[in-house]
C-alpha positions in Angstrom: 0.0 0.0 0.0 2.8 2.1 1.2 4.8 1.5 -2.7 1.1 2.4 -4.6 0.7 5.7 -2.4 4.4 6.6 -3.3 3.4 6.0 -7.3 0.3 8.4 -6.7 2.5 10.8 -5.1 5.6 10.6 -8.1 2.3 10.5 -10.5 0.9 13.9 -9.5 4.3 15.5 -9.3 4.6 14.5 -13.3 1.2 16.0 -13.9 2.4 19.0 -11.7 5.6 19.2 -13.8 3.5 19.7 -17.1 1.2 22.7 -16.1 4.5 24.3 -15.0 6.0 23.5 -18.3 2.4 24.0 -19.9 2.1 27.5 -18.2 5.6 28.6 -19.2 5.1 27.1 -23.0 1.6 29.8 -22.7 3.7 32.5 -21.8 6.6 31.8 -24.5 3.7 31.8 -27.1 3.1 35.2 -26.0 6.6 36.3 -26.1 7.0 37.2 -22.4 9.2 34.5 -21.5 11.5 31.9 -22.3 10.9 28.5 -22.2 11.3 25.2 -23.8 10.6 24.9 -27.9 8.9 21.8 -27.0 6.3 23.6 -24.2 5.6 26.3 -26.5 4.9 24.2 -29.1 2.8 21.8 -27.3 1.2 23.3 -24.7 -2.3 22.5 -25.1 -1.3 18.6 -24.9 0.9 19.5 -21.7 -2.1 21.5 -20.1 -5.1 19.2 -21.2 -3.1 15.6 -21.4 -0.7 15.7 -19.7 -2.4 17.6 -17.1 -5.7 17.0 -16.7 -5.4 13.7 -18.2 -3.1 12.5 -15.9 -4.7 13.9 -12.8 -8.5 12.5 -14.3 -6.4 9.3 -14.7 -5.5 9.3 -11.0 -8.0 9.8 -9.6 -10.1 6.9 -12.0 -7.4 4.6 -10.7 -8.3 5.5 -6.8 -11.8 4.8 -7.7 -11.2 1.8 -9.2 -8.9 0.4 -6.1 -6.4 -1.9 -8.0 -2.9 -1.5 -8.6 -3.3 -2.1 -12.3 -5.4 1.0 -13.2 -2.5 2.7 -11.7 -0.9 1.8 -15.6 -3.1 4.6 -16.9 -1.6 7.6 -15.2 2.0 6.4 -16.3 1.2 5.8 -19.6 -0.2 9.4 -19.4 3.5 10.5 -17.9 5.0 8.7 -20.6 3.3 10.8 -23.5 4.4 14.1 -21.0 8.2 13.0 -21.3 8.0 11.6 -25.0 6.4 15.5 -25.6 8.7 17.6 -23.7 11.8 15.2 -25.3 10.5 16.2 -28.9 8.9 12.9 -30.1 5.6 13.7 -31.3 4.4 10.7 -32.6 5.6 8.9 -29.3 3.6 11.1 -26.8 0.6 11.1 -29.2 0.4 7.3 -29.6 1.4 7.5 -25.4 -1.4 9.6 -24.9 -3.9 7.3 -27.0 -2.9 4.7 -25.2 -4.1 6.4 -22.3 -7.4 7.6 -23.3 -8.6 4.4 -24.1 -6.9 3.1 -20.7 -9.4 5.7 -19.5 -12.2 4.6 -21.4 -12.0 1.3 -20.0 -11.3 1.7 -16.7 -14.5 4.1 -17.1 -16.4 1.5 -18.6 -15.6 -1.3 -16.2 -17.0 0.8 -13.9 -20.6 1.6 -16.0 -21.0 -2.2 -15.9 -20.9 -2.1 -12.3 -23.2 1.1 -11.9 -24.9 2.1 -15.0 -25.8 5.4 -14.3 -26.0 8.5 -16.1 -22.6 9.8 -14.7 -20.7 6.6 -15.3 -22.2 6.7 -19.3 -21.4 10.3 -19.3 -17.8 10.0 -17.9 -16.8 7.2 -20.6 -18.0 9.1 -23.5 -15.6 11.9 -22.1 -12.7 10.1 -21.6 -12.9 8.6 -25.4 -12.6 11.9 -26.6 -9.5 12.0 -24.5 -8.5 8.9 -27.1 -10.2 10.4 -30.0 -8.1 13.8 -30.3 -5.0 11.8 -29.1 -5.5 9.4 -32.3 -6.1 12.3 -34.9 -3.1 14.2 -33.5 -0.9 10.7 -33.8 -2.5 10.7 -37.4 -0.9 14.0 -38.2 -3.7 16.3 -37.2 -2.5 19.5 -35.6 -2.9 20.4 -31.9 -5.0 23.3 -32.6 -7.7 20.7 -34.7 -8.0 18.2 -31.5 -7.8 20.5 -28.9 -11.4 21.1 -29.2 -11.8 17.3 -28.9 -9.7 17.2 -26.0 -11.8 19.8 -24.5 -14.9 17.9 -25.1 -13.0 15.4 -22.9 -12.6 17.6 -20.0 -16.5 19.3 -20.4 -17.9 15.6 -20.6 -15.7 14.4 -17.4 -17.1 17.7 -15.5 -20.9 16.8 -16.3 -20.3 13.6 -15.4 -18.7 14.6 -12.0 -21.6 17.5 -10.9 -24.3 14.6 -12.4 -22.5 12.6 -9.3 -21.8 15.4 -7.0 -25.4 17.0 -7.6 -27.9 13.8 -7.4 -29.6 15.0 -4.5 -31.8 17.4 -6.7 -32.3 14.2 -8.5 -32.9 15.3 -12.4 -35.6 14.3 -13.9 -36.5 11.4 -16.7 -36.8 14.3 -19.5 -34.1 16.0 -18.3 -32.1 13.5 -18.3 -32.9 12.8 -21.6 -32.3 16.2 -22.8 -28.7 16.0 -21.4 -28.0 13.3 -23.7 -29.6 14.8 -26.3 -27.5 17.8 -26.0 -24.3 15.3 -25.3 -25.1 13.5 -28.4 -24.8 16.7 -30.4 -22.2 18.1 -28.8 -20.4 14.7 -29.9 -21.6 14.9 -33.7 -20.6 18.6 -33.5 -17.2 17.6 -33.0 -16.7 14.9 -34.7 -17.8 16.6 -38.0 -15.0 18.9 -37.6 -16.2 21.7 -35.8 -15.5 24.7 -34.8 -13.3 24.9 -37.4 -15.8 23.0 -40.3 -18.5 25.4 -39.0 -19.4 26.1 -35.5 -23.1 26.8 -34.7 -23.7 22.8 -33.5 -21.2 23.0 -31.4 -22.1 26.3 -30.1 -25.8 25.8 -29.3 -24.8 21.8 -27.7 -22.3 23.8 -25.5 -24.6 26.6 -24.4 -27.3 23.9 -23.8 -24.9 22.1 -21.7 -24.6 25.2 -19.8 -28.2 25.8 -19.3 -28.6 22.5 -18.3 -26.0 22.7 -15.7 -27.2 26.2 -14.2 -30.7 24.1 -14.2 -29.8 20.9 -12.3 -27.1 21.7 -10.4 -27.1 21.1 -6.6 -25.1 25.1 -6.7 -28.1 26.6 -7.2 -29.0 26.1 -4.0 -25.6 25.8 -2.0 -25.0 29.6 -3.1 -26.6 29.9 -0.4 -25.1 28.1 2.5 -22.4 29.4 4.2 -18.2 28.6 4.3 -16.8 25.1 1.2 -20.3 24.8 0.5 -21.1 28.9 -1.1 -17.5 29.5 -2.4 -17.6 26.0 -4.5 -21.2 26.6 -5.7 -19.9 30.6 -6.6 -16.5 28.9 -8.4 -19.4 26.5 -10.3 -21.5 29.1 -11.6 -18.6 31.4 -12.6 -17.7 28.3 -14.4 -20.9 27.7 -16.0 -21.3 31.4 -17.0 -18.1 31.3 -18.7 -18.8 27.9 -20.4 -22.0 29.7 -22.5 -20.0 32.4 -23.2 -17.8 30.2 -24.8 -20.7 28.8 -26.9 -21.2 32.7 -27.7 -17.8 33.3 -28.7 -18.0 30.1 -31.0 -21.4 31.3 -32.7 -20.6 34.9 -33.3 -16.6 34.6 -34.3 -16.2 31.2 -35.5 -12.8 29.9 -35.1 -12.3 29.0 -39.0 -13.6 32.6 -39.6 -12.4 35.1 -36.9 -8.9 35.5 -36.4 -9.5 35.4 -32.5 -12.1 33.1 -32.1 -9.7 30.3 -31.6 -8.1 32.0 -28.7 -11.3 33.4 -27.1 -13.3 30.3 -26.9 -10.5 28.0 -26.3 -9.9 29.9 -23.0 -13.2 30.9 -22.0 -13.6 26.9 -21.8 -10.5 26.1 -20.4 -9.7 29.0 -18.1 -12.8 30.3 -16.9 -15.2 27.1 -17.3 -12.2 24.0 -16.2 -10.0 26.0 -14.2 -13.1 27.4 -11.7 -14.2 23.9 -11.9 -10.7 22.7 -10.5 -10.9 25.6 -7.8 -14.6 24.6 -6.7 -13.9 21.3 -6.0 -9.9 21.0 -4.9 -10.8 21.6 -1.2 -12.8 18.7 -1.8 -11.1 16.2 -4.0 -7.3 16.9 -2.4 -8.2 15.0 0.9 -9.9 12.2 -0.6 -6.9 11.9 -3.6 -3.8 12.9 -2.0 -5.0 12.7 2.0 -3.7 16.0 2.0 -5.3 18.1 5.1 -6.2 21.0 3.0 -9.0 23.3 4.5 -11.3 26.0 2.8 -11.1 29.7 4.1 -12.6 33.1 2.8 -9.4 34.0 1.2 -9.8 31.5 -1.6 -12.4 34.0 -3.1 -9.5 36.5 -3.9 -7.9 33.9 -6.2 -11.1 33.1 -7.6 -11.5 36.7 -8.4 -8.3 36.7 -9.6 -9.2 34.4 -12.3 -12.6 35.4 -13.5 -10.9 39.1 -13.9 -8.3 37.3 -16.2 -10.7 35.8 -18.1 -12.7 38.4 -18.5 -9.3 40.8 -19.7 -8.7 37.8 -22.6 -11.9 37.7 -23.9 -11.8 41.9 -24.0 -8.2 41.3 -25.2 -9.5 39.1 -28.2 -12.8 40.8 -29.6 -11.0 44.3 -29.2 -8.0 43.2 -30.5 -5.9 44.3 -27.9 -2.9 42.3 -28.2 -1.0 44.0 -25.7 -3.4 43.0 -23.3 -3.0 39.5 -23.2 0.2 39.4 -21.3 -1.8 41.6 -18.5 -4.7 38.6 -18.6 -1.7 35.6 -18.7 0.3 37.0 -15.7 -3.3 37.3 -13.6 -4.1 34.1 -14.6 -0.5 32.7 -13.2 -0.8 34.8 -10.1 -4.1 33.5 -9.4 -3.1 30.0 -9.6 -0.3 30.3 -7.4 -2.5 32.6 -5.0 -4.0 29.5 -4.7 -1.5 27.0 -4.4 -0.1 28.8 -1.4 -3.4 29.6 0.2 -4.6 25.8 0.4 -0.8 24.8 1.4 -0.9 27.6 4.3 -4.0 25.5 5.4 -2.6 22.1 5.3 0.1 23.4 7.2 -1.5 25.2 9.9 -4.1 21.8 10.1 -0.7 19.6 10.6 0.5 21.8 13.1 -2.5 21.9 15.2 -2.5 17.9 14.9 1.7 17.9 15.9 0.2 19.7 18.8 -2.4 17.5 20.1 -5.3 20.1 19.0 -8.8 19.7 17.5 -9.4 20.5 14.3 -12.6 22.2 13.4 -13.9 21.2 10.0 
């Protein structure tokens, strides 16, 4: 037990490792500092694979509870190192491997559970495959990463469809999720945003709706202490995810020399990353055991970010280039704002334990 818990720890170090390298390849595209050819060139596989991939992988491989699944993550880490070291074809096939490593660990578990959020988190994780076999098939990284982002939207659903089943959805709106899954799917796979964008746009944005609809936030906003700031960080997330859908309908990326930029980061910035700060008060303990506490000052972070996003979007319809560095660096400083705010609690919780205190939760 002791050797697995070691792996999980050298496994989310890796994923750690690329969104440094991922954040510093971002910056270097913008020309404000230097970094690595390699995490310039593929940063959006270092931030959404080897990433989020690998920290989704981890935490499937928990769930699951067997040694084996712990493959997945490493696999993952293995198309991180074969990016960074220049083979392309070797971290995209590496990456494959690990989407559908995903896919089936995802599965095995949808036998054992059929719900709506196992279906829903195995039809995200495939795309994780899907965009890893284009790109391995010579498609560029700026064609999948839409794909890969459908990967990380599909895994979020699933997750609030999990989190959020108290309110208990509905038969029809059940229904009408996967009816606005299903053509979020088709949207994609056709091609789009850049073969046309309005499916994708209007699946997205009903995706959106249906989250602001049925999620459990709507009434947690509420509450008081973890439970208001995650459902605030949700719907800040869901807010940004249908302006993404807007951005894609009114500046097509294929058209608009921006809408790339603008809905790629309205959907990974302000829709994933408030995702990530709603829920890593939450997942951190149960993942890592780490004795991480919530506390007010995580809103200044939050605001931090949705500023950011806010200043890139601006940046891109306005065409303010020499805005986006301003947006990037707030971006950065709210992600370590954050880092050091939950550390600061873990480490104030393990002193009061060192010290024989209670701590209040």
């Amino acid at each position: 037990m002791k050797a697995i818990g070691a792996a999980r720890l050298l496994l989310i170090g890796a994923a750690s490792m690329a969104l440094v390298l991922g954040i510093a390849g971002g910056l270097a595209r913008l020309g404000i500092v230097v970094a690595p050819a390699t995490a310039g060139e593929f940063h959006g596989a270092l931030m959404i694979s080897g990433f989020f991939g690998t920290l989704i992988a981890i935490e499937r491989a928990v769930a699951d509870g067997r040694a084996a699944a712990l493959l997945v993550p490493v696999v993952s880490v293995l198309g991180l190192i074969f990016s960074l070291s220049g083979f392309e074809l070797a971290g995209a096939g590496a990456f494959l491997a690990a989407g559908f490593g995903l896919t089936l660990l995802t599965f095995l578990a949808a036998l054992r559970l059929p719900t709506l959020f196992t279906a829903v988190m195995t039809a995200g994780a495939a795309f994780w495959a899907i965009g890893s076999g284009l790109w391995l098939q010579g498609a560029s990284i700026a064609d999948v990463t839409y794909i890969w982002l459908g990967f990380l939207v599909l895994t979020i659903v699933a997750e609030r469809i999990e989190l959020s089943r108290l309110m208990m959805a509905s038969g029809p709106a059940k229904a009408a999720l996967l009816l606005f899954i299903a053509l979020f799917a088709v949207a994609l796979l056709r091609g789009e945003p850049w073969q046309g964008s309005l499916l994708l746009a209007v699946s997205l944005g009903a995706i959106a709706l249906w989250l602001l609809g049925n999620d459990i936030a709507r009434r947690t906003i509420f509450s008081r202490g973890l439970a208001r700031y995650s459902a605030a960080s949700l719907l800040l997330g869901y807010f940004w995810l249908l302006v993404s859908a807007f951005s894609l309908a009114l500046a097509p990326p294929g058209i608009a020399a921006m809408g790339h930029d603008a809905a790629v980061h309205a959907i990974a910035l302000g829709f994933v990353l408030s995702m990530v700060f709603a829920h890593a008060p939450i997942i951190l303990p149960a993942v890592l055991g780490a004795p991480v506490r919530y506390t007010a000052a995580l809103y200044v972070p939050t605001l931090l970010l949705e500023a950011s996003v806010a200043v890139r979007l601006f940046a891109d319809f306005s065409e303010r280039v020499e805005l986006l560095p301003v947006s990037a660096w707030t971006t950065v400083a709210s992600m370590v704002l954050y880092g050091l705010i939950l550390a600061s609690t873990a480490a104030t919780v393990a002193g009061r334990g060192r010290g024989g205190g209670r701590v209040r939760t």
